[in-house]
DRENTORKOL-3810 file (N, C-alpha, C; in nm, 4 decimals):
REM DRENTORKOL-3810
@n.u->7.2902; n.v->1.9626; n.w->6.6238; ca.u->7.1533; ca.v->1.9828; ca.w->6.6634; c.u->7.0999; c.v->1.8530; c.w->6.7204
@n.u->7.0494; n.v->1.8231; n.w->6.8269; ca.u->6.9819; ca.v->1.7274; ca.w->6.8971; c.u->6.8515; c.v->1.7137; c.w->6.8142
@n.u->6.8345; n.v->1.5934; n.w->6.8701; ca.u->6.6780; ca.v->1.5519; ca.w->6.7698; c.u->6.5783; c.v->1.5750; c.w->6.9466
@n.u->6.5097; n.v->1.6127; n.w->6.8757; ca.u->6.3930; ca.v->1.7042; ca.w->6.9881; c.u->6.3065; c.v->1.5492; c.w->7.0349
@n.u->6.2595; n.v->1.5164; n.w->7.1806; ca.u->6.2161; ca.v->1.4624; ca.w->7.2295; c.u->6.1033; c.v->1.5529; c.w->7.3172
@n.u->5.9674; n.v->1.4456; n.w->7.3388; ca.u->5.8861; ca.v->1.4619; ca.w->7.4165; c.u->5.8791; c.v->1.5396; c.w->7.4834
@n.u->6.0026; n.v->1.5766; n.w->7.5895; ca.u->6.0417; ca.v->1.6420; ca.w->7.6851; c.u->6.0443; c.v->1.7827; c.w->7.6532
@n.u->6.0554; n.v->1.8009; n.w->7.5547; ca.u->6.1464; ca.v->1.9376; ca.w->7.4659; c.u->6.0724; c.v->2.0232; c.w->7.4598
@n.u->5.9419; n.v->1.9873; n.w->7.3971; ca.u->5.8258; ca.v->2.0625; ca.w->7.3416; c.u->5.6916; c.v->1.9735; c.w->7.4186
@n.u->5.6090; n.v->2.0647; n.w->7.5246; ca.u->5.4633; ca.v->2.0483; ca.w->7.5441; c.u->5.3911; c.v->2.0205; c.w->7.4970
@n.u->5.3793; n.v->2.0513; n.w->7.3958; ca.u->5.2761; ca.v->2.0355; ca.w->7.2498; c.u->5.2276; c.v->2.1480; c.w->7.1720
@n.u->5.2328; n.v->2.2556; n.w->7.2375; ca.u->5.1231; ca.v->2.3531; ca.w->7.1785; c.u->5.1653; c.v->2.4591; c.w->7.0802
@n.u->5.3470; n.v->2.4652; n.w->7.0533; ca.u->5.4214; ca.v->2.5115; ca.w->6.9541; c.u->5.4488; c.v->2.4515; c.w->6.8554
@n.u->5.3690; n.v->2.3248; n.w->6.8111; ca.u->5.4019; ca.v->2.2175; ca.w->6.7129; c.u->5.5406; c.v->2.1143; c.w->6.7097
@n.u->5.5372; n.v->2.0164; n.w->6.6509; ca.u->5.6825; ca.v->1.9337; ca.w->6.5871; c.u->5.5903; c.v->1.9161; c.w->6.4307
@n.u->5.7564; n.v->1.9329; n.w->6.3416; ca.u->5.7316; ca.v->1.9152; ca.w->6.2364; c.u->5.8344; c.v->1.8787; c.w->6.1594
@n.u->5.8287; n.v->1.8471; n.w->5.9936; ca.u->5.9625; ca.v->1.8285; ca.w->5.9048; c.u->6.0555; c.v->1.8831; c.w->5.9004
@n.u->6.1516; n.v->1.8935; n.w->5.9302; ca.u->6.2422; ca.v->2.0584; ca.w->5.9093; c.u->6.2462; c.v->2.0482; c.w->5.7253
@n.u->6.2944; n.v->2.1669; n.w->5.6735; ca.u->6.3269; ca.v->2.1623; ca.w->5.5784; c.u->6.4451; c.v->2.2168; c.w->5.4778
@n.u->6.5310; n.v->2.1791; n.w->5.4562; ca.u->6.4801; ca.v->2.0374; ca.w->5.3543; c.u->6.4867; c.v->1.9490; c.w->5.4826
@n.u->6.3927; n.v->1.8243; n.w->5.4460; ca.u->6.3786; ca.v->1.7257; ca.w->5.5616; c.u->6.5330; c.v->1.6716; c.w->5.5753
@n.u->6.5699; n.v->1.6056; n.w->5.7822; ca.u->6.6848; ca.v->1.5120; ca.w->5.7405; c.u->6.5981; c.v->1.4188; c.w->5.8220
@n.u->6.7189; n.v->1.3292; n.w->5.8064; ca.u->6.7165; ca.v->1.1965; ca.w->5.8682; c.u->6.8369; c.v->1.1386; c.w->5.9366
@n.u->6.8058; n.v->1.0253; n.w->6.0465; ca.u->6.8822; ca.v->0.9700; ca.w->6.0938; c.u->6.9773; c.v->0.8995; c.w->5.9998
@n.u->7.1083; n.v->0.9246; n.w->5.9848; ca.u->7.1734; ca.v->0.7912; ca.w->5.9120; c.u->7.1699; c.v->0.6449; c.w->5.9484
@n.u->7.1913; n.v->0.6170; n.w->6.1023; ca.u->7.1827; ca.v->0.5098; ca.w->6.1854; c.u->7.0289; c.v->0.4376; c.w->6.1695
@n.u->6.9517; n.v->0.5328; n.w->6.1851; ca.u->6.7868; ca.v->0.4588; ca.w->6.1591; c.u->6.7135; c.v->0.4759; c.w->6.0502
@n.u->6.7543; n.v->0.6164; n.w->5.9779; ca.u->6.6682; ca.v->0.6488; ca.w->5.8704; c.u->6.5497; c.v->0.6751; c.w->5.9358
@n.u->6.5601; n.v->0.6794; n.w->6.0280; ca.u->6.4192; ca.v->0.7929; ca.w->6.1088; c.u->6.4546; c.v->0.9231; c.w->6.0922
@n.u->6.2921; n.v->1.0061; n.w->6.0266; ca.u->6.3402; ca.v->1.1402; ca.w->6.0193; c.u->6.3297; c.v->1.2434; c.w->6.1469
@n.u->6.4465; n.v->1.3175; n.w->6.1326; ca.u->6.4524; ca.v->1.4221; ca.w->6.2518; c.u->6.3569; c.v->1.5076; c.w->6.2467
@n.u->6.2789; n.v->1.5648; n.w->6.3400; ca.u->6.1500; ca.v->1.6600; ca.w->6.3458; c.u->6.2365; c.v->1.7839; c.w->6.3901
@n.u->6.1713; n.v->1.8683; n.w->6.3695; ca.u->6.1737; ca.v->1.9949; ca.w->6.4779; c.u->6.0257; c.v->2.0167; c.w->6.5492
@n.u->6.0650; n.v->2.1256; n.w->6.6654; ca.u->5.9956; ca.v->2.1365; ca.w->6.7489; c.u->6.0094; c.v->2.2836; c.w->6.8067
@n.u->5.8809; n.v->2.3414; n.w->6.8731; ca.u->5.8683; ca.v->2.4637; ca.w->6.9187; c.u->5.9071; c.v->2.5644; c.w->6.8307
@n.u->5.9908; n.v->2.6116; n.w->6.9055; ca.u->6.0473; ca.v->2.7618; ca.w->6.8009; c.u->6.0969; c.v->2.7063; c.w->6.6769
@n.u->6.1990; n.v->2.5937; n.w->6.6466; ca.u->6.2418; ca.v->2.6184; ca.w->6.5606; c.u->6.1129; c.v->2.5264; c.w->6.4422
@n.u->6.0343; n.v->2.4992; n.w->6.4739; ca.u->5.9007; ca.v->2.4435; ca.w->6.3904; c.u->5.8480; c.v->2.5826; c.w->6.3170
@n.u->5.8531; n.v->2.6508; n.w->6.4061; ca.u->5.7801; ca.v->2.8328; ca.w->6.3440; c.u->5.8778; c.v->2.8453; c.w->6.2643
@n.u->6.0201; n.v->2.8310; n.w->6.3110; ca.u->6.0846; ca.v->2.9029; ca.w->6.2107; c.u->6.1028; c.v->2.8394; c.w->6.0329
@n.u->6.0840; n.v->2.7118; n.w->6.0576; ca.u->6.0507; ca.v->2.6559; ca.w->5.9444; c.u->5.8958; c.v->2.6102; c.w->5.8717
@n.u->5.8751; n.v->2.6766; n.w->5.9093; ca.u->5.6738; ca.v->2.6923; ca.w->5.8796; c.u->5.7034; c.v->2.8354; c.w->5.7841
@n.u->5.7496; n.v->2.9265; n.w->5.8746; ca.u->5.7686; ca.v->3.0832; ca.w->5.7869; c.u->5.8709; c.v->3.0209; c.w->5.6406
@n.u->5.9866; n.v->2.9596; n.w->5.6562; ca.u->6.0500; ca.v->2.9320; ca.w->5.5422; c.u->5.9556; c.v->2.8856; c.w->5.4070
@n.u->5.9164; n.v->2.7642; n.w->5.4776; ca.u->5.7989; ca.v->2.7022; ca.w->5.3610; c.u->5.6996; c.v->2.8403; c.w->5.3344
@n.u->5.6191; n.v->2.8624; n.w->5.4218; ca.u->5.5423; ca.v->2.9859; ca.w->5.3675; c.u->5.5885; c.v->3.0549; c.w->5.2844
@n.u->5.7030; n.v->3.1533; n.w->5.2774; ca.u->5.7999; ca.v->3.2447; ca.w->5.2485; c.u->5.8304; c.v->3.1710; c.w->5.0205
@n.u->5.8563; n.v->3.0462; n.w->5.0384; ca.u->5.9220; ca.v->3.0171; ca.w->4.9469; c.u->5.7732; c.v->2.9753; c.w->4.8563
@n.u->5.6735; n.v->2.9149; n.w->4.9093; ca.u->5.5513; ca.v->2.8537; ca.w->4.8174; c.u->5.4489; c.v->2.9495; c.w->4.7477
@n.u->5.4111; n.v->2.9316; n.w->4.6383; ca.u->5.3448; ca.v->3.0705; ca.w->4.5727; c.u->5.2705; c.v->3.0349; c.w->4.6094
@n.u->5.1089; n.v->3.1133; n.w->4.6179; ca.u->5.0183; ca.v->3.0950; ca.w->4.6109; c.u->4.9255; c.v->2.9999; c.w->4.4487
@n.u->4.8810; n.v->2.8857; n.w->4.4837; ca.u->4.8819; ca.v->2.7934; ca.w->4.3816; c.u->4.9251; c.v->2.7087; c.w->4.3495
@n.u->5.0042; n.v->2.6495; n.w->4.4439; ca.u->5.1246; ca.v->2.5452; ca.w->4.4470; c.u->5.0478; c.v->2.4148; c.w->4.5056
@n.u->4.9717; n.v->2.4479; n.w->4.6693; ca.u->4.8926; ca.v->2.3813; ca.w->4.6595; c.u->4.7774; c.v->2.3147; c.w->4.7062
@n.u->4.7572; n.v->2.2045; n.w->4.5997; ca.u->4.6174; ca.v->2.1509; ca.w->4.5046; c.u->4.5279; c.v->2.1979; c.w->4.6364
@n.u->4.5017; n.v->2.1432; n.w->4.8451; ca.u->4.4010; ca.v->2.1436; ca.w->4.8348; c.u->4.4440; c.v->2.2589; c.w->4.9677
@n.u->4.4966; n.v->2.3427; n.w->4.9237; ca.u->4.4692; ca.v->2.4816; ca.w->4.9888; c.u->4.5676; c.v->2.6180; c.w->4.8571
@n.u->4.4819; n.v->2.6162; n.w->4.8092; ca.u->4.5448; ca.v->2.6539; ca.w->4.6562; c.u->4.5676; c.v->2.8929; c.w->4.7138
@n.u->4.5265; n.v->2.9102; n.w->4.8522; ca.u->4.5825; ca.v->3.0421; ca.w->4.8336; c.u->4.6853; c.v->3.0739; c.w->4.9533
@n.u->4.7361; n.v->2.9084; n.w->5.0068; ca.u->4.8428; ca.v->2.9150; ca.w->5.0951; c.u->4.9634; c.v->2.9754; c.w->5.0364
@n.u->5.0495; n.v->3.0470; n.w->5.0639; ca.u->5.1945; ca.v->3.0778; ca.w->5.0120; c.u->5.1752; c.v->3.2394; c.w->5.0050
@n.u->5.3163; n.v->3.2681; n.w->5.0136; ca.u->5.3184; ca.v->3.4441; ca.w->4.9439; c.u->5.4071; c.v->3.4072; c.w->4.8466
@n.u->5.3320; n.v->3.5547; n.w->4.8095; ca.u->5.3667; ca.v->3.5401; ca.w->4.6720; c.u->5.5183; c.v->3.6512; c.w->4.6533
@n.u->5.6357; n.v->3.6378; n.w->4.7138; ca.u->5.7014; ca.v->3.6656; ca.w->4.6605; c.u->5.8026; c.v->3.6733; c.w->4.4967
@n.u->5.7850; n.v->3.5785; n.w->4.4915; ca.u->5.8330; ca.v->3.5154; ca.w->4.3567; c.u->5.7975; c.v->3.6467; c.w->4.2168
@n.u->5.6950; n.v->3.6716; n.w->4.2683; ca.u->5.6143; ca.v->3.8092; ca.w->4.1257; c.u->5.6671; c.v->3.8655; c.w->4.1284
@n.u->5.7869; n.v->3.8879; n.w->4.2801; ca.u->5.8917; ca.v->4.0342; ca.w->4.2723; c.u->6.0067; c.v->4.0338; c.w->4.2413
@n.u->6.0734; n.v->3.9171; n.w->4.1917; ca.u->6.2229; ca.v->3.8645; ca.w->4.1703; c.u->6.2850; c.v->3.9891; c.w->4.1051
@n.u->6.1765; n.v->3.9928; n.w->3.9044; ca.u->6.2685; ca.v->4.0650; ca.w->3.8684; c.u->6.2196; c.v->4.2568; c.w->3.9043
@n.u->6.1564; n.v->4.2469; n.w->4.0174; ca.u->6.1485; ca.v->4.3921; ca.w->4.0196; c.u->6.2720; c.v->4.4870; c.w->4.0962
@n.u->6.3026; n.v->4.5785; n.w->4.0257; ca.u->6.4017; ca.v->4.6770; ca.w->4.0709; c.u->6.4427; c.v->4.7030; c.w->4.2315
@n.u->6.5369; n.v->4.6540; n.w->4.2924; ca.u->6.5555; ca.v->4.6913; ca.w->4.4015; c.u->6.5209; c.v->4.8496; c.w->4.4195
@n.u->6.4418; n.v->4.8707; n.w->4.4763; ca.u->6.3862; ca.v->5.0137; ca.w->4.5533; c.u->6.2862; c.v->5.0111; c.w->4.6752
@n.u->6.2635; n.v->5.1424; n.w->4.6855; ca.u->6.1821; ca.v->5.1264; ca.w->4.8150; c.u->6.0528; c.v->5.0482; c.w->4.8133
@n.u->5.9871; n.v->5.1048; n.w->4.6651; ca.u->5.8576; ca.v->5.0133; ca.w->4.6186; c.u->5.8506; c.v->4.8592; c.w->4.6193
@n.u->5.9675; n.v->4.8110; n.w->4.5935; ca.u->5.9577; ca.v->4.6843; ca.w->4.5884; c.u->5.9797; c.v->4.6248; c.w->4.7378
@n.u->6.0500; n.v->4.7152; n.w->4.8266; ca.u->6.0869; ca.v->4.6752; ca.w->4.9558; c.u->5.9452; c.v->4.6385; c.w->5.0228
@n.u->5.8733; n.v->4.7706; n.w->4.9920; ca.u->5.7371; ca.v->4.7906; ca.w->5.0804; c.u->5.6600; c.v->4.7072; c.w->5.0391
@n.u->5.6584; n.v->4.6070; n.w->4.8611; ca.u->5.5538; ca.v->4.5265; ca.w->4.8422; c.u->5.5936; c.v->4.3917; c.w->4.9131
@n.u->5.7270; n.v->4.4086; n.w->4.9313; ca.u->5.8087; ca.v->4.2613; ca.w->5.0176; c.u->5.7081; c.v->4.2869; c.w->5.1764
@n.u->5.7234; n.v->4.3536; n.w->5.2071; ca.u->5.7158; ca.v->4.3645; ca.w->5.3651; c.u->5.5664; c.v->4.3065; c.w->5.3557
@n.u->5.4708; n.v->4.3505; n.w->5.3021; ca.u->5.3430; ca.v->4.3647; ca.w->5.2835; c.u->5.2782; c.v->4.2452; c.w->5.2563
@n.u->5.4002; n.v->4.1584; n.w->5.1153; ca.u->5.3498; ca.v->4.0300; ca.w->5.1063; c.u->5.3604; c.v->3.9382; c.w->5.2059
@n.u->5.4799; n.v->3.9342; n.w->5.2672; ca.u->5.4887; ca.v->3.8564; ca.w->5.4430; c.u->5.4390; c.v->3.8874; c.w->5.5353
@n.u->5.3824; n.v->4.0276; n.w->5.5713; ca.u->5.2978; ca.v->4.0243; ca.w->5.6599; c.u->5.1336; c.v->3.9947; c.w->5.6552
@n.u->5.1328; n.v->4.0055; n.w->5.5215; ca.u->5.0015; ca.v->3.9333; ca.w->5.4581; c.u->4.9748; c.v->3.7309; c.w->5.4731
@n.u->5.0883; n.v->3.7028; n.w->5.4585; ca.u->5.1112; ca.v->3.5599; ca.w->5.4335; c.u->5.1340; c.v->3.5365; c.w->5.6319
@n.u->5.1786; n.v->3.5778; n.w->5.6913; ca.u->5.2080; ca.v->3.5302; ca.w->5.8259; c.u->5.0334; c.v->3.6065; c.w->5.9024
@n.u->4.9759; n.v->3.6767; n.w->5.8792; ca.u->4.8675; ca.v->3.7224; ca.w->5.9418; c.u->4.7481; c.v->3.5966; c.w->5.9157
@n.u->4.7411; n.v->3.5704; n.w->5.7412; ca.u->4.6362; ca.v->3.3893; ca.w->5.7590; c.u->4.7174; c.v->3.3135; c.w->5.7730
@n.u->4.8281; n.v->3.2499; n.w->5.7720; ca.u->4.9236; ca.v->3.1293; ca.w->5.7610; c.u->4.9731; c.v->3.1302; c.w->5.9239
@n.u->5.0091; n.v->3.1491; n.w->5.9727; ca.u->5.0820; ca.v->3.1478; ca.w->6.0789; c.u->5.0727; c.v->3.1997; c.w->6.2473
@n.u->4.9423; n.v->3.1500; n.w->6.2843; ca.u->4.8841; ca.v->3.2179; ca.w->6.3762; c.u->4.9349; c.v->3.2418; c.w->6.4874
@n.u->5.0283; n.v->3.1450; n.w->6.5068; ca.u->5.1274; ca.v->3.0944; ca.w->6.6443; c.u->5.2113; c.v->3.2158; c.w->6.6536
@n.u->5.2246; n.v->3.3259; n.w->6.5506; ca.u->5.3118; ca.v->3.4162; ca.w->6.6425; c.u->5.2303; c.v->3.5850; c.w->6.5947
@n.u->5.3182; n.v->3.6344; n.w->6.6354; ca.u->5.2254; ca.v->3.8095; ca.w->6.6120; c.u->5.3635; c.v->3.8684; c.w->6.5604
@n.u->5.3013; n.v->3.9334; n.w->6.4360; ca.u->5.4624; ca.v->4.0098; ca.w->6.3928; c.u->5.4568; c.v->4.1402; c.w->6.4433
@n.u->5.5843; n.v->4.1675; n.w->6.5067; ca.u->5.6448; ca.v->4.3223; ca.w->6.5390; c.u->5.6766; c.v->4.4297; c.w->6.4340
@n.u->5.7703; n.v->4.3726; n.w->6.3335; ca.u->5.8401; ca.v->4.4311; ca.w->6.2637; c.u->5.8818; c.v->4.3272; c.w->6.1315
@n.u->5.8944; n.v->4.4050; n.w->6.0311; ca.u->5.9524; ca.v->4.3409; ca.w->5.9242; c.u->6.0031; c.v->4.4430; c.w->5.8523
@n.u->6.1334; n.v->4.3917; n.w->5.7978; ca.u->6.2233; ca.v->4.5286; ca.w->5.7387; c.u->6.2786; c.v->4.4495; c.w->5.6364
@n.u->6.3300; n.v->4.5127; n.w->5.5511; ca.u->6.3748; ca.v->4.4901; ca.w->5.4058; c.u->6.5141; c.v->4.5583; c.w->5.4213
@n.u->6.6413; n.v->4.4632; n.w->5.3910; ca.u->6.7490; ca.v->4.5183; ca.w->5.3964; c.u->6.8296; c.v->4.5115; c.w->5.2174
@n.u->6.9037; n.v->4.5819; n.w->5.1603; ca.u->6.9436; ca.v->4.5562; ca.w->5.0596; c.u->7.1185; c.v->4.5150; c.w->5.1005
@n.u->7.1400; n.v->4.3873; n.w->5.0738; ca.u->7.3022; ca.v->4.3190; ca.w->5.1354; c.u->7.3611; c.v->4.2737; c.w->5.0160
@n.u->7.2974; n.v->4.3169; n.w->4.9235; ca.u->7.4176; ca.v->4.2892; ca.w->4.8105; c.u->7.3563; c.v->4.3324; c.w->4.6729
@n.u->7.3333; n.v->4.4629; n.w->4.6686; ca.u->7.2510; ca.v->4.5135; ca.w->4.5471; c.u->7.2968; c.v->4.4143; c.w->4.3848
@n.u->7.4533; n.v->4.4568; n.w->4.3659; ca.u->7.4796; ca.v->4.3936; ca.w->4.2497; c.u->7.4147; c.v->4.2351; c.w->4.2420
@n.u->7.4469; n.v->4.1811; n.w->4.3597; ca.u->7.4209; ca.v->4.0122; ca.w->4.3494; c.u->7.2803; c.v->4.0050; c.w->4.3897
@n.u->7.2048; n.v->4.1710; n.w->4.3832; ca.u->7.0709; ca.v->4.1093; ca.w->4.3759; c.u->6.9817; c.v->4.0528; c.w->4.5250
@n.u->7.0446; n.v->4.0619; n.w->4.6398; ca.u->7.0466; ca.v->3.9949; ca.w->4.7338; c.u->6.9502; c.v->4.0812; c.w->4.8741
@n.u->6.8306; n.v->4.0752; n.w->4.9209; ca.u->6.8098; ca.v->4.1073; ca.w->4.9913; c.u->6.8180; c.v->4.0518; c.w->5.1846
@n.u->6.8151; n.v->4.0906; n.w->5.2407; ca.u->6.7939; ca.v->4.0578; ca.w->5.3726; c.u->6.6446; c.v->4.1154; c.w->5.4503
@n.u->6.5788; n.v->3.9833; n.w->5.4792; ca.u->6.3954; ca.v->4.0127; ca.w->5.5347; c.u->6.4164; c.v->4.0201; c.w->5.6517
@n.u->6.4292; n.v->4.0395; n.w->5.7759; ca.u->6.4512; ca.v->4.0491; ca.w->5.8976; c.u->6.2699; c.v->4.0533; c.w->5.9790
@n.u->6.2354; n.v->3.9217; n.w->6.0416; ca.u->6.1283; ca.v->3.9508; ca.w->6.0836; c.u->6.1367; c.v->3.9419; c.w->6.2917
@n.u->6.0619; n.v->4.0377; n.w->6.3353; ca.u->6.0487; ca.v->4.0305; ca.w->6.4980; c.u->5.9404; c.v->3.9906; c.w->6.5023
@n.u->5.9071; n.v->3.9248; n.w->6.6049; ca.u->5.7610; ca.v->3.8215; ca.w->6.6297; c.u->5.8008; c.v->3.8084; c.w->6.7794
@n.u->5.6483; n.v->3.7934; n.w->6.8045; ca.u->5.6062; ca.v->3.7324; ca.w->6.9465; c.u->5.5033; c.v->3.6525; c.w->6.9140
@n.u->5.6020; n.v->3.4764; n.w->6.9680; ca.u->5.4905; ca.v->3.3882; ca.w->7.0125; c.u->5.4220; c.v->3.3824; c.w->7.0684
@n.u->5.2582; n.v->3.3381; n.w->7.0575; ca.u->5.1518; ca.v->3.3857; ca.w->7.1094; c.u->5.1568; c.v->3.3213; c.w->7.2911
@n.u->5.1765; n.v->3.2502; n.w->7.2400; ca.u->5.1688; ca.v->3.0981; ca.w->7.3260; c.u->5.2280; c.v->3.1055; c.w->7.4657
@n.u->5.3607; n.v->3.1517; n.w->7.4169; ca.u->5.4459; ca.v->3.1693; ca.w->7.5557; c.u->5.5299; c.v->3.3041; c.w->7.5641
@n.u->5.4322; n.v->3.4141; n.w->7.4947; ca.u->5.4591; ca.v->3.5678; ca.w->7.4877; c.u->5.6419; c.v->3.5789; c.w->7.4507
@n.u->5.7157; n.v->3.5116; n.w->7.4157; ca.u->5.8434; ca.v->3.4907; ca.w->7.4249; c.u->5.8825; c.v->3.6012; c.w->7.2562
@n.u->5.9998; n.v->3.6794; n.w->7.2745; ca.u->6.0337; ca.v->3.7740; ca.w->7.1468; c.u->6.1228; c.v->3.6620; c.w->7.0736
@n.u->6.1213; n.v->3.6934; n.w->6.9605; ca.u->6.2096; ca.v->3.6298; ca.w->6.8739; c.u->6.2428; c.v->3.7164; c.w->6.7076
@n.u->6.3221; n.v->3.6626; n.w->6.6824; ca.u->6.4065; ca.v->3.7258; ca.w->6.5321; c.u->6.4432; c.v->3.6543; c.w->6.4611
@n.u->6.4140; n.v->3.6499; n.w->6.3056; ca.u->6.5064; ca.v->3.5421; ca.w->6.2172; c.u->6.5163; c.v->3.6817; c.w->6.0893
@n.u->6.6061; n.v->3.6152; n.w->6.0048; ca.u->6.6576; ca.v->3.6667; ca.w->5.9100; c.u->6.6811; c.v->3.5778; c.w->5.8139
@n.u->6.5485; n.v->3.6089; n.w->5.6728; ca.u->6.5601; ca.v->3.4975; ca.w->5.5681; c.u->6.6253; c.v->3.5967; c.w->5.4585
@n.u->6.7360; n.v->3.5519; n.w->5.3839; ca.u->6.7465; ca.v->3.5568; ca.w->5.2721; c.u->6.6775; c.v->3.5771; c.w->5.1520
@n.u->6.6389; n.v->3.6652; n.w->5.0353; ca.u->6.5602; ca.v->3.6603; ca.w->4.9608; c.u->6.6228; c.v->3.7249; c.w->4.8266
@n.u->6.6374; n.v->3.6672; n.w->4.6989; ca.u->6.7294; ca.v->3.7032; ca.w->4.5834; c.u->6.6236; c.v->3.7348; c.w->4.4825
@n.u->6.6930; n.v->3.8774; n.w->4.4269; ca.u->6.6502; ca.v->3.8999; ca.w->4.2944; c.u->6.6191; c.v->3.8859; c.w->4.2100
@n.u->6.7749; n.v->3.8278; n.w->4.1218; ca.u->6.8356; ca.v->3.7795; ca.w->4.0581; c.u->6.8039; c.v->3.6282; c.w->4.0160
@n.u->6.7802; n.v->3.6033; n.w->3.9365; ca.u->6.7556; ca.v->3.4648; ca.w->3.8650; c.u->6.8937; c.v->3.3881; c.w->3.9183
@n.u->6.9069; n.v->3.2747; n.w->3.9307; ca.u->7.0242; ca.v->3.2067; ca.w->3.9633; c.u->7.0860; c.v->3.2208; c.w->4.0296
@n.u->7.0749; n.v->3.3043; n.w->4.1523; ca.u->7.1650; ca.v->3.3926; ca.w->4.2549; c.u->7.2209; c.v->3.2574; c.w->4.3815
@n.u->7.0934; n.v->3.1499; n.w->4.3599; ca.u->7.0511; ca.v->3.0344; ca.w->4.4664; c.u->7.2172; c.v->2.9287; c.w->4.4263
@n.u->7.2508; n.v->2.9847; n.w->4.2951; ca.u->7.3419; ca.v->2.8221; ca.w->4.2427; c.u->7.4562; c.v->2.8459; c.w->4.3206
@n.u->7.5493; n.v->2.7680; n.w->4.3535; ca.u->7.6770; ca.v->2.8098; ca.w->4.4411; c.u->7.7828; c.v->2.7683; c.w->4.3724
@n.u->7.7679; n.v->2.7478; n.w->4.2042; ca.u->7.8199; ca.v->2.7108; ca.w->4.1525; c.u->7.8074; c.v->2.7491; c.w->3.9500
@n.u->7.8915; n.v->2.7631; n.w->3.8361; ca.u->7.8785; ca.v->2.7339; ca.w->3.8051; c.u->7.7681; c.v->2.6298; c.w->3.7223
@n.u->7.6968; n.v->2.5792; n.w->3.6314; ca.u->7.6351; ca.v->2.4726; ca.w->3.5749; c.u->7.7334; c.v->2.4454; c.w->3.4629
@n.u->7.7258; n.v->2.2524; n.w->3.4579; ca.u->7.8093; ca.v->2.2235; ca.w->3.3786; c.u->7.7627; c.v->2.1601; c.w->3.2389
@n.u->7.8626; n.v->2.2042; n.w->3.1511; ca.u->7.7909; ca.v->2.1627; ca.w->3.0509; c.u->7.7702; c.v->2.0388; c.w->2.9917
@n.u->7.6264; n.v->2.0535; n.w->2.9446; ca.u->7.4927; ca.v->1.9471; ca.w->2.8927; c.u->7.5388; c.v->1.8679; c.w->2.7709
@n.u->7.6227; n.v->1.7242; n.w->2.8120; ca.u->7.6395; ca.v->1.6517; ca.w->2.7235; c.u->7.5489; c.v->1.6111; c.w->2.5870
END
């Protein structure tokens, strides 16, 4: 991935932290993103922060998290869809959502697939991402935990 310059982005689609943030090894300057992929990591943060997290905009975030341990079904699909399109309608003005669908990709492991379509406002342009979203308590570890001396 190139580190985004001046040139890259106009201004009016944002630059921002990616997240998790990186950095240059050579400078320890951190890498930004820019344009599209700034939205696409604006929705991540949105997506992951509850509402209450924070201090001085305390009803930023959706609130997915309330639905972890609820039963994969349609009900819970439709309160998914509802909470992100709730959270991207005040949070995220820069694009207009099309569609949002709830996929189930790994019932046992708990594992859903969010699939959102959007059009940026800005430069009418379509776009698609697909976030990950787990059930399951611990579904995130890729590992094992070892045991606590």
């Amino acid at each position: 991935m190139s580190t985004p310059t001046d040139d890259d982005d106009p201004g009016f689609l944002g630059r921002g932290w990616s997240f998790p943030p990186r950095f240059d090894a050579a400078s320890g300057r951190l890498i930004p993103v820019a344009a599209e992929e700034d939205i696409v990591e604006s929705l991540r943060v949105l997506f992951i922060t509850r509402p209450g997290e924070r201090v001085m905009h305390p009803r930023y975030g959706c609130a997915l998290q309330d639905l972890v341990f609820e039963p994969m079904n349609a009900e819970t699909e439709a309160a998914i869809e509802l909470a992100i399109s709730r959270a991207v309608m005040f949070y995220e003005p820069r694009i207009e959502l099309a569609r949002v669908a709830v996929q189930v990709d790994d019932a046992p492991g708990g594992r859903l697939k969010v699939l959102l379509e959007y059009r940026i406002r800005a430069t009418n342009t379509r776009h698609n991402v697909v976030f990950p979203f787990y059930l399951a308590e611990g579904t995130l570890l890729s590992e094992t935990p070892g045991e606590v001396l």
